[in-house]
C-alpha positions as CSV (number, residue, x, y, z in Angstrom):
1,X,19.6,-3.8,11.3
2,X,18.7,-7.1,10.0
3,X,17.7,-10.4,12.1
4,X,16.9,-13.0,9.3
5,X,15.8,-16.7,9.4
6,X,17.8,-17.0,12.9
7,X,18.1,-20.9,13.2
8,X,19.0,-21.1,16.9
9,X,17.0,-18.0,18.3
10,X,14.8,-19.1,21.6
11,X,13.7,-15.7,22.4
12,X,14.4,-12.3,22.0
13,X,14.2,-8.9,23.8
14,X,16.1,-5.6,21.9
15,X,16.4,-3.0,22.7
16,X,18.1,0.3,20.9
17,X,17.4,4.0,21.4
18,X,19.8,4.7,18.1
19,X,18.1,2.2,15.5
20,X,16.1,3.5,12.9
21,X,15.3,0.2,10.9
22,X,15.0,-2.9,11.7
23,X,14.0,-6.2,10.0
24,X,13.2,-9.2,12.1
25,X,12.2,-12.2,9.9
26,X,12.4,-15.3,12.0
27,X,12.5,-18.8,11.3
28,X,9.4,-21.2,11.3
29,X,10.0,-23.9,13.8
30,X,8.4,-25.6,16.6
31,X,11.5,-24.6,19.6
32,X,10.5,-21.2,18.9
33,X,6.8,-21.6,20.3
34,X,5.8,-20.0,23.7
35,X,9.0,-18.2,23.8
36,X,8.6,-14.4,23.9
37,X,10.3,-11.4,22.1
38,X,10.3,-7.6,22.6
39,X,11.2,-4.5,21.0
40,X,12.0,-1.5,22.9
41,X,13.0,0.8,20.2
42,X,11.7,4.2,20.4
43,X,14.0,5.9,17.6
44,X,12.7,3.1,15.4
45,X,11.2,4.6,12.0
46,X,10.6,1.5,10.0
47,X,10.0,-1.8,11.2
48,X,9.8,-5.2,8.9
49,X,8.5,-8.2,10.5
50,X,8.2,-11.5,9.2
51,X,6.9,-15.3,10.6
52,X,5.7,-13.8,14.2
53,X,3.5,-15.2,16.8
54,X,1.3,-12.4,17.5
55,X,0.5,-13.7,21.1
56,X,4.3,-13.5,21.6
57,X,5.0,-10.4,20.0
58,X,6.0,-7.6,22.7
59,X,6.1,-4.0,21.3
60,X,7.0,-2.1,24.6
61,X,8.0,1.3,22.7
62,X,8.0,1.8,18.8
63,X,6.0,4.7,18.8
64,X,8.1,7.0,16.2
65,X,7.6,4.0,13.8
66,X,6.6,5.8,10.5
67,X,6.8,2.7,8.1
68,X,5.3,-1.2,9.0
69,X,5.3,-4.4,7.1
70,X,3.8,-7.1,8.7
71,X,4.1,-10.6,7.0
72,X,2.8,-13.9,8.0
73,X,1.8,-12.9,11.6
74,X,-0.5,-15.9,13.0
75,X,-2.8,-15.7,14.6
76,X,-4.0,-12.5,11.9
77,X,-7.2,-11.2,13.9
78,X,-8.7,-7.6,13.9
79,X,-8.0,-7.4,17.6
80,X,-4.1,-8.1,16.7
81,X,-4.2,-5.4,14.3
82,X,-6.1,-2.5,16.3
83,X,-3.2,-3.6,19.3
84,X,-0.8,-3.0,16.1
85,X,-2.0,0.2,15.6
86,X,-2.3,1.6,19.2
87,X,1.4,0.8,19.2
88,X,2.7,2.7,15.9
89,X,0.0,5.9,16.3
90,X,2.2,8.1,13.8
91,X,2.5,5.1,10.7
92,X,2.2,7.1,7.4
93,X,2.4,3.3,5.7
94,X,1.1,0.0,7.2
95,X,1.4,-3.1,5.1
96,X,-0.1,-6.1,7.0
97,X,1.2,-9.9,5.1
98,X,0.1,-9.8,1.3
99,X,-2.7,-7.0,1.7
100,X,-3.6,-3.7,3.2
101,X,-6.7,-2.8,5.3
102,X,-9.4,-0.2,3.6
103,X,-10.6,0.8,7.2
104,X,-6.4,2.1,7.7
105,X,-7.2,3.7,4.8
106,X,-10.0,5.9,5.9
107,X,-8.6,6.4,10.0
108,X,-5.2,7.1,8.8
109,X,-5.0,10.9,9.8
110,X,-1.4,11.6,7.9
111,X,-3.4,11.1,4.8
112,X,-6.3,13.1,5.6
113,X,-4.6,16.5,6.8
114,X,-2.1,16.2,4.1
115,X,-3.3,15.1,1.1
116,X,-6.3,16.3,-0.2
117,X,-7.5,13.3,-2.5
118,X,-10.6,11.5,-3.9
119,X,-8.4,8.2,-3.6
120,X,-8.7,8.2,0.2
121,X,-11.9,7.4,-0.1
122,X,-14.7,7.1,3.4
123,X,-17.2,5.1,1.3
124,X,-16.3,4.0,-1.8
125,X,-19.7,2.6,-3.4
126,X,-19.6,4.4,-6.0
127,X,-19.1,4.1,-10.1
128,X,-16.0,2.6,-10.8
129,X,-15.5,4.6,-13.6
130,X,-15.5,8.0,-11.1
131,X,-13.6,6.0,-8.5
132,X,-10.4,5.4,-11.6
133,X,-10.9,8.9,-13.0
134,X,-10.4,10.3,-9.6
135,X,-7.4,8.6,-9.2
136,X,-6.0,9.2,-12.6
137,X,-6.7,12.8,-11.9
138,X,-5.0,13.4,-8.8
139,X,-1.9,11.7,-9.7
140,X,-1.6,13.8,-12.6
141,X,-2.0,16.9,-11.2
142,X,0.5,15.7,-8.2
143,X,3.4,14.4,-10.3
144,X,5.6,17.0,-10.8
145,X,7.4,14.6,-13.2
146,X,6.0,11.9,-15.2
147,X,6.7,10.4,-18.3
148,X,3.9,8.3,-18.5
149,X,0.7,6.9,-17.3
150,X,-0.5,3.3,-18.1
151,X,-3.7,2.0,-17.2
152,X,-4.0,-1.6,-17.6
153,X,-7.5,-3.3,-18.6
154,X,-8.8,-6.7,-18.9
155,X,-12.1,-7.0,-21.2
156,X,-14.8,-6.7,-18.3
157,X,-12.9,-3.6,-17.3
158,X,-12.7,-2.4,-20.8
159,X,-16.2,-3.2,-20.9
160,X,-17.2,-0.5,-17.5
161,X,-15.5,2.0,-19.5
162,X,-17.2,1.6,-23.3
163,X,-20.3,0.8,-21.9
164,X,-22.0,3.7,-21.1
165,X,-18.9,5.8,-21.2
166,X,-18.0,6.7,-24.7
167,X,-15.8,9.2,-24.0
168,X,-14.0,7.8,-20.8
169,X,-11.0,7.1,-22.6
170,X,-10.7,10.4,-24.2
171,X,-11.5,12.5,-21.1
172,X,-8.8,10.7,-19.4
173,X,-5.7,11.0,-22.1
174,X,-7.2,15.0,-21.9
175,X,-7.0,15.2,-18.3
176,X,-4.8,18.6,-16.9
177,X,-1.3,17.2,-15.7
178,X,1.5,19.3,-14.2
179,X,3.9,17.3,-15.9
180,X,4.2,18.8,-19.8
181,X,5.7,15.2,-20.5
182,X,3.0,13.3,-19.4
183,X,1.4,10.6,-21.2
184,X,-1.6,8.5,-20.4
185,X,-1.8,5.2,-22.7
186,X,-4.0,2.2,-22.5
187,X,-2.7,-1.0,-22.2
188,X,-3.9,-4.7,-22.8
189,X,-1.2,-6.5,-20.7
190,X,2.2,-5.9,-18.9
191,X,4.6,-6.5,-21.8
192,X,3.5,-3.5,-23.3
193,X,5.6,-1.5,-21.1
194,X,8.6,-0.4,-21.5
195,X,12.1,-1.1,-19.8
196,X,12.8,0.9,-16.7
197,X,11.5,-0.1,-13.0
198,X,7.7,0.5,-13.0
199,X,5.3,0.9,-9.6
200,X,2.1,-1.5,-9.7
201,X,-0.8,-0.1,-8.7
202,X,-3.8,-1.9,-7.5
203,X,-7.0,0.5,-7.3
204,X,-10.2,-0.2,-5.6
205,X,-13.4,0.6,-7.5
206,X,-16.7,-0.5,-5.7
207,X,-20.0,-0.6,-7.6
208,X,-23.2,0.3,-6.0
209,X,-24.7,-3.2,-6.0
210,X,-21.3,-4.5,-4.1
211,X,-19.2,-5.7,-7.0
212,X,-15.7,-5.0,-7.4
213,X,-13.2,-4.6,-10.0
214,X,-9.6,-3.8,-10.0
215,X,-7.1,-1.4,-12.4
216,X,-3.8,-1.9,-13.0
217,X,-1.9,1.7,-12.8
218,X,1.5,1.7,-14.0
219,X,3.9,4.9,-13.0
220,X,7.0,5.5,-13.7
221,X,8.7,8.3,-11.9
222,X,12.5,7.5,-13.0
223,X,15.0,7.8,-10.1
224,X,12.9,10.5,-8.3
225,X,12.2,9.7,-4.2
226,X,9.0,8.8,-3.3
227,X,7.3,11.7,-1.5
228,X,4.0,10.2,-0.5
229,X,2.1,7.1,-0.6
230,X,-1.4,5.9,-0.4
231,X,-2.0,2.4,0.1
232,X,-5.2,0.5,-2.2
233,X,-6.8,-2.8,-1.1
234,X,-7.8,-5.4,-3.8
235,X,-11.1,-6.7,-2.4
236,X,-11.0,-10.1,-4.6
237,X,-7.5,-11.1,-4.6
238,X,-6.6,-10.0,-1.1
239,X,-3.8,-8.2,-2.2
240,X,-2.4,-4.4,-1.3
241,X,-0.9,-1.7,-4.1
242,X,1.2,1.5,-3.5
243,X,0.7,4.0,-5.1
244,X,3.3,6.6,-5.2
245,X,3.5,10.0,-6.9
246,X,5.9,13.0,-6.4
């Protein structure tokens, strides 16, 4: 069910026992202040909200949610979000506006019991060239199918992997993959890619003296579902990735 940019819409309380999705983006304008809304949906796997007075927002039962995205909720404060999350306990994925929250990352049990990965990462201070072959590595090993692998750098990214690294490149193109098709290429900048729907990937890397740099991952997986996810959080930008894999 969809509730989008409702004009006229005071206040709202739904409730549905049956509903599995629902998206509720509401309209931003001053007769909506003060007035409160609920949802009572306890069936309710994924839940898209959008333009939301926290101080208003009522979530009375959405405890089977599996699947959030959050944008625009003012006031954003960490208190809002752990209140968020005491709601939605079982959440597998939790986007919050235009960026996803490291700490999720590393509390997120779902992950931890069922995917044994260096990408969910406790404390990531570490080289950013280990933190972007450990990612590399366990997405090749977990894609069944795969075609091909791009990894997207900019020249001070480049840079972290010449520098020091001779033989990065190489050691990632020769990486084990359970896909025989598999191809890992390096990339300068997006138009290198080919047609077909690709996923963006934003990876975190954190050095040991606190900076941080980013790597774009391409993926293409072709019409296959997505199994898993893991969400990365872009320190500098403020923005989220997924990363998917089958």
């Amino acid at each position: 069910m969809a509730i989008l940019f409702p004009d006229v819409l005071k206040e709202l309380h739904f409730t549905s026992p049956s509903i599995e999705k629902l998206v509720l983006i509401l309209s931003i304008c001053t007769d909506f202040v003060g007035k409160p809304y609920s949802l009572d949906c306890p069936n309710l796997k994924i839940l898209h909200i959008g333009n939301v007075l926290s101080n208003n927002l009522q979530l009375i039962d959405v405890s089977s949610v599996c699947e959030v995205n959050i944008i625009r909720l003012l006031p954003c404060s960490d208190k809002c979000f752990e209140i968020l999350l005491d709601k939605v306990e079982d959440v597998e994925v939790f986007h919050w506006g235009y960026k996803a929250y490291m700490d999720f990352i590393c509390d997120c049990s779902m992950l931890w019991y069922k995917l044994s990965s260096p990408c969910v990462m406790q404390q990531p201070k570490v080289s950013p060239i280990v933190i972007i072959r450990s990612h590399v590595e366990f997405l090749l090993k977990s894609a069944v199918i795969l075609n091909k692998l791009v990894i997207i750098c900019d020249r001070k990214d480049l840079q972290l992997f010449v520098k020091g690294h001779e033989f990065m490149m190489m050691e990632l193109i020769c990486l084990p993959r359970t896909s025989r098709n598999a191809r890992v290429v390096f990339a300068s900048e997006l138009r290198s890619w080919e047609s077909g729907p690709p996923v963006v990937i934003q990876s975190l890397a954190a050095t040991d003296n606190g900076l941080v740099y980013s790597y774009g991952l391409l993926c293409r997986f072709g019409s296959l579902p997505i199994s898993q996810s893991i969400i990365a959080y872009h320190m500098e930008k403020q923005e989220y990735g997924l990363l998917t894999f089958c």
